[in-house]
C-alpha positions as CSV (number, residue, x, y, z in Angstrom):
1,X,-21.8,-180.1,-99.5
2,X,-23.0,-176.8,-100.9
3,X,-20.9,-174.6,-100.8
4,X,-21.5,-171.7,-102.8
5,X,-24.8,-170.6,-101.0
6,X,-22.0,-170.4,-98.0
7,X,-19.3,-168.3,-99.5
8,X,-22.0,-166.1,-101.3
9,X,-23.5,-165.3,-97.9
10,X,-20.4,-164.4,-96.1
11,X,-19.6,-162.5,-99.3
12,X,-22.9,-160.5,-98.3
13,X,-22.1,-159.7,-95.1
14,X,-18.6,-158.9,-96.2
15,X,-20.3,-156.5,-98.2
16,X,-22.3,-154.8,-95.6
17,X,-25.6,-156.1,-97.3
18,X,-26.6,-158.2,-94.8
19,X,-25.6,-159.4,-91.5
20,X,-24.3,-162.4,-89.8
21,X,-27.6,-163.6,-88.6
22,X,-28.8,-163.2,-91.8
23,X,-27.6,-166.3,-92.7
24,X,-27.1,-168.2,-89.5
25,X,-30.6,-168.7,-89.1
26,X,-31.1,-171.5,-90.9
27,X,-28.8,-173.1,-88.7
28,X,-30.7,-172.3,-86.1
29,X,-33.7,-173.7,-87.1
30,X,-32.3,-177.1,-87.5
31,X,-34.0,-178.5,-84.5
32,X,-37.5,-178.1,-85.9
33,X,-39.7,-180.6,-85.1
34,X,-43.6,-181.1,-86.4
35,X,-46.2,-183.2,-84.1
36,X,-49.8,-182.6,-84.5
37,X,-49.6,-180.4,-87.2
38,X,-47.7,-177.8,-85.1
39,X,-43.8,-176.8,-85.6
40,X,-41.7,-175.8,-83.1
41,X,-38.1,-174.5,-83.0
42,X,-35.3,-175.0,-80.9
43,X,-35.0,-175.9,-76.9
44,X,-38.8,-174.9,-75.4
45,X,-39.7,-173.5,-72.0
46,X,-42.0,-175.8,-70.0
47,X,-43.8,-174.5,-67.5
48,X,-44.5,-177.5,-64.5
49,X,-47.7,-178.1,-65.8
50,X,-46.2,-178.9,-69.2
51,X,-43.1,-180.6,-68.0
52,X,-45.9,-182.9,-66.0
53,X,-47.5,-183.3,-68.9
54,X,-44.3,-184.8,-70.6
55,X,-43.7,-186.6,-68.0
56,X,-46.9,-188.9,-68.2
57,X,-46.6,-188.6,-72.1
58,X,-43.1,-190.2,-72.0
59,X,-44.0,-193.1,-69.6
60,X,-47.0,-193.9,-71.5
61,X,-44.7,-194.4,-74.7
62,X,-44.3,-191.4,-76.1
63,X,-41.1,-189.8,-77.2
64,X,-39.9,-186.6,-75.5
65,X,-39.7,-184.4,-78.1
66,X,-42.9,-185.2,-79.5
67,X,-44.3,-184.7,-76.2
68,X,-42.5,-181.6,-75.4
69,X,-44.6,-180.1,-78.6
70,X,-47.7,-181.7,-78.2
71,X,-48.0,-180.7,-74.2
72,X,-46.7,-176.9,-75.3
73,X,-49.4,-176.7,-77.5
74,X,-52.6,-178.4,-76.4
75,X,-51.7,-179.0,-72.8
76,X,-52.2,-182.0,-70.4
């Protein structure tokens, strides 16, 4: 467990120097995921014809996730 990079960020925003989401970002980011050579962050927005597109992905074999990235960015 590291801690140090921890306490000397809260130590920072202590401080004034920086602020919270400073260093709570990377914490955010821990749901990245990389299909396809794309990246994507976090819980995305499907529109219907992207959630369709999942849809078929996923009964064709293909896990969600990936095919939540690969539908957001190239489509059906």
């Amino acid at each position: 467990m590291k801690v140090m990079p921890l306490v000397a960020a809260a130590t920072l925003a202590l401080s004034g120097l920086v602020t919270p989401a400073a260093y709570a970002a990377p914490a955010q980011q821990a749901d990245c995921r990389t299909y396809s050579s794309v990246s994507v962050c976090g819980e995305l927005t499907l529109d219907a014809t992207q959630q369709q597109c999942v849809t078929n992905a996923v009964g064709q074999g293909m896990t969600e996730r990936r095919a939540e990235v690969e539908c957001t960015a190239f489509g059906s």
